[in-house]
C-alpha positions, 0 to 999 in steps of 0.5 A: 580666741578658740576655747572648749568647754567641756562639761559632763552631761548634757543638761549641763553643756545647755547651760553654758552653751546659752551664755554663749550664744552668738560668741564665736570660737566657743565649742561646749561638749558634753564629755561624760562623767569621770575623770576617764571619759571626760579625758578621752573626749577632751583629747579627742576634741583637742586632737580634731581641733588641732589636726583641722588647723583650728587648736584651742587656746583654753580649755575650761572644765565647767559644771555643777559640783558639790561644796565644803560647808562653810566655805563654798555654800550652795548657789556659790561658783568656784574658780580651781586655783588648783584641779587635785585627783583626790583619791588618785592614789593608795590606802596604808596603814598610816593612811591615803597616799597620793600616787606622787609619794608612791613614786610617779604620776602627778595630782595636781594641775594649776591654771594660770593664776591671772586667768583664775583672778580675772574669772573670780573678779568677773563672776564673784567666784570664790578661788581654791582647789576643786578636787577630782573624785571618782566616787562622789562623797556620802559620808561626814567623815570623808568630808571631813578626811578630803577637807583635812587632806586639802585644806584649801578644797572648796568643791568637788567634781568628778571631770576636771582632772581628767580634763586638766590631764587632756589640756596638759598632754597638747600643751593647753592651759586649762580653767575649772569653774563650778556652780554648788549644788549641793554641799559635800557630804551625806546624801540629802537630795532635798538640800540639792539645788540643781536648777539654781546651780545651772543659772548661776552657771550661765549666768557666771559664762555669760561674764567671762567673755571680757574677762577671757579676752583681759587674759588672752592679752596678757596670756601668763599661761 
């Protein structure tokens, strides 16, 4: 089965990228930061892909991300049972409105649900949303206010809806699988643990292989 991974920088594509070494039909990009960016590289290697006659079946969002304390701790993997743009939307009065009460778009995509048991199984990752954001969280309280707007949030990251957006314009079925690495809220680079998220992200990718070709047998996408 043909999948792409598309992950924002470099050092993050390396991480998955050494999971799959010797794995054939695996393309792991480096797509860029933010929804925009990471949507126009995944369309454009899915496009490519699909106009070589060679498409991809999955499409897999992957990355560090920070987690809601106590629910995704640092060191921990999130699998998305949903990939919500968080802040895709308006401010009133009566405060944020998603661009889906005001009327058009959509916020959410979800990937298959036996895909996302059989990656929680593999890897031990913990399944909820992971919110899509284009300004990274750096205050308690909007922690706290994303946290009460999406009850089941554990992480956030700033790719996978865009990725999810490019996935559902070729009719792809699309995962998101982070690694914490730090926890959601003020900014306190000691309490980062980027080299430790990065393992677990190999380490997680190295176990999805099995788990990849359970699901492709009995594809619910």
């Amino acid at each position: 089965m043909r999948i792409l991974v598309a992950t924002a920088v470099p050092v993050e594509r390396d991480a998955v990228a050494r999971a799959f070494e010797g794995e054939p039909g695996v393309v792991v990009i480096a797509a860029g930061v933010g929804p925009a960016l990471a949507a126009a590289s995944t369309a454009t290697a899915l496009t490519t892909a699909a106009l070589s006659g060679a498409p991809y079946r999955l499409v897999v969002s992957a990355g560090i991300a920070g987690g809601f304390q106590p629910h995704a701790p640092v060191g921990s993997l999130v699998v998305a049972d949903e990939i919500t743009a968080a802040d895709l939307g308006a401010e009133t009065a009566d405060g944020f409105l998603p661009v889906t009460e005001l009327g058009f778009g959509t916020v959410t995509h979800r990937p298959p649900e036996a895909l996302v048991r059989e990656v929680a199984t593999a890897t031990g990752a913990r399944a909820g949303a992971v919110l899509t954001v284009s300004t990274v969280t750096g205050t308690a309280a909007r922690a706290t206010a994303l946290r009460e707007r999406h009850p089941t949030a554990l992480a956030e990251a700033m790719e996978g809806f865009g990725v999810a957006e490019a996935a559902a314009a070729h009719g792809v079925p699309v995962l998101e699988l982070r690694a914490v690495s730090n926890p959601v809220g003020p900014r306190d680079r000691t309490a980062w643990r980027i080299g430790d998220a990065l393992a677990a992200l190999t380490e997680a990718f190295g176990k999805l292989p099995p788990a990849l070709e359970s699901w492709n047998q009995h594809d619910d996408a």
